[in-house]
C-alpha angles and dihedrals in degrees: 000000000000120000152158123268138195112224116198092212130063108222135181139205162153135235120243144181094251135027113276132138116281124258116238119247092026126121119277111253108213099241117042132146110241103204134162090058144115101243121199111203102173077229112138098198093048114013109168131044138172101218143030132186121221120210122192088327083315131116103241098175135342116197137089114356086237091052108059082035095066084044089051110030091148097050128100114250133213130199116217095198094238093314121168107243108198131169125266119291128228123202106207104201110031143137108222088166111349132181082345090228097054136016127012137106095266094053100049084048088063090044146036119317107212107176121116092029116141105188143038074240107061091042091057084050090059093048099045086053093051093047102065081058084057128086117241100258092041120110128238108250125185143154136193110054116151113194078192099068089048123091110284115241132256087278090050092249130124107238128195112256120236148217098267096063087063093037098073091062097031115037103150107019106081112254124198123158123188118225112238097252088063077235102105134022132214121222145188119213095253086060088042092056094040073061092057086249120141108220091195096048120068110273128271119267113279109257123227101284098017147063141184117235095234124205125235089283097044097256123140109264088199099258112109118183117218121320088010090080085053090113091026084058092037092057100056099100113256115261113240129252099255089047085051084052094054099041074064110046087048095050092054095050088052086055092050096049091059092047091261107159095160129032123179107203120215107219122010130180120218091248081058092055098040087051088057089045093058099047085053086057091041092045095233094116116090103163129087097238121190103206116205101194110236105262127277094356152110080281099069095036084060097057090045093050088048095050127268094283106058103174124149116252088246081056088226095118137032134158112209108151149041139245118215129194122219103163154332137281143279105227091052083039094240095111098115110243132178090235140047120268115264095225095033112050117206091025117117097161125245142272118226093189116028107228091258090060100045 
């Protein structure tokens, strides 16, 4: 049986008359044989090789280099130097694209990459730094903050941040920073008041599904947890089509450096598969993607009103299921639990469908 590997070298060659090893920085001829290299092959009976031959992007043997050497006399060869040759990884729960305005690899990849991050401090660095590559009406966007991996406060607890933290350093360009979790945003004032939302006034009544972490005197602090970001997330300006293009260019190139050769992505809208609908056509989109469409949206009455088994004539996308949302998080404490949280008393997080609508 034929199929796909990862290689975890990037070789290049061209084809000859007779076999010889291949040149570097040449084109890549379609049927080559890859030796000198520890092969998985997911195969029981015979687990390790040392060679594989390539025919056309598909696997045409794996075994002994002599072998397929004696079956391919005519083809080029390459030697790996002793690379490990595994087959293609799938990530199960990822965001190529997302929501398109909001989270998704390609995205992240265009903005500030939060994760990891231990202070307020170190996260105001990155975005000053960020900020001298922005225009002067562009927004501040980031994802990837973790109030957990701070320094807990005098009572020992993990509290939000607030706008005001941001404030200090960006008092006039709109701010607004994703959780890791993709449950909860952080926002300045200037962002707060693009969203209609008055930082000096008490905060808006939580929506089903949302809240707004309030301070002493009920304004907004600037954390709002799930559907409560939904204007916060609706104000940031639009990308354009040629910055969507290359969110996504630059995605697919961060899958392939890690050996991803499929990726289902857990929550698509229907711009996002469009957008990988167009790159197939284009031929710019080299990945297997499993699209679930984003919940109750034109997403999934796309996939109804196109049969049951939406896939892309190169079979290298389809979107055949849904993604539901039923409630928040626990790092951002919007998971919905049956008792209160330990460290938030009174919370019992929220529910984004009641049991009768789901």
């Amino acid at each position: 049986m034929r199929s796909f590997l990862a290689l975890t070298v990037l070789v290049t060659f061209t084809a000859c008359d007779t076999p010889s090893e291949a040149p570097p920085n040449a084109a890549a001829p379609t049927s080559y044989v890859l030796h000198n290299a520890t092969i998985y092959t997911v195969d029981a009976a015979n687990p390790q090789a040392d060679a594989l031959a390539i025919e056309a992007g598909l696997i045409a043997g794996v075994g002994a280099a002599d072998s397929l050497f004696d079956a391919h006399p005519e083809w080029p060869r390459i030697d790996a130097g002793g690379a490990t040759v595994v087959p293609g990884l799938i990530d199960a729960h990822a965001h190529l694209m997302g929501m398109i305005s909001g989270e998704g690899l390609g995205q992240l990849l265009l903005n500030v990459d939060l994760a990891g991050t231990h202070s307020v401090e170190e996260i105001l660095e990155r975005l000053a730094a960020h900020e001298e590559t922005l225009t002067d009406d562009a927004w501040l966007v980031g994802r990837g903050w973790d109030q957990n991996d701070w320094a807990p406060a005098s009572d020992g607890t993990y509290p939000f941040p607030t706008r005001a933290d941001l404030d200090a350093t960006f008092s006039d360009r709109p701010v607004l920073l994703e959780r890791i979790d993709g449950h909860a945003y952080w926002a300045n004032s200037a962002a707060l008041r693009r969203a209609g939302i008055d930082p000096d006034r008490p905060a808006p009544d939580n929506p089903e599904g949302g809240a707004y972490i309030r301070d002493d005197q009920g304004r907004p602090t600037g954390v709002t947890i799930d559907k409560a970001g939904n204007a916060l997330q609706a104000a940031v300006p639009p990308i354009s089509p040629a910055m969507k293009r290359e969110a996504l260019r630059r995605a697919l190139a961060e899958t392939a450096k890690y050996g991803l050769t499929g990726v289902h992505e857990a929550g698509t809208s229907l711009e996002a598969y469009q957008l990988y609908e167009q790159a197939l056509d284009d031929g710019e989109f080299d990945l297997r993607l499993y699209a679930m469409a984003s919940g109750v949206s034109d997403a999934m009455t796309y996939a109804c009103e196109n049969g049951a088994r939406v896939v892309h004539p190169s079979g290298r996308l389809q979107m055949r299921s849904v993604k539901l949302y039923l409630d928040g998080a626990l790092g951002s404490r919007g998971a919905a639990l049956i008792e209160d949280y330990s460290d938030d008393p009174g919370n019992r997080g929220l529910l984004f469908l009641q049991p009768d609508a789901f």
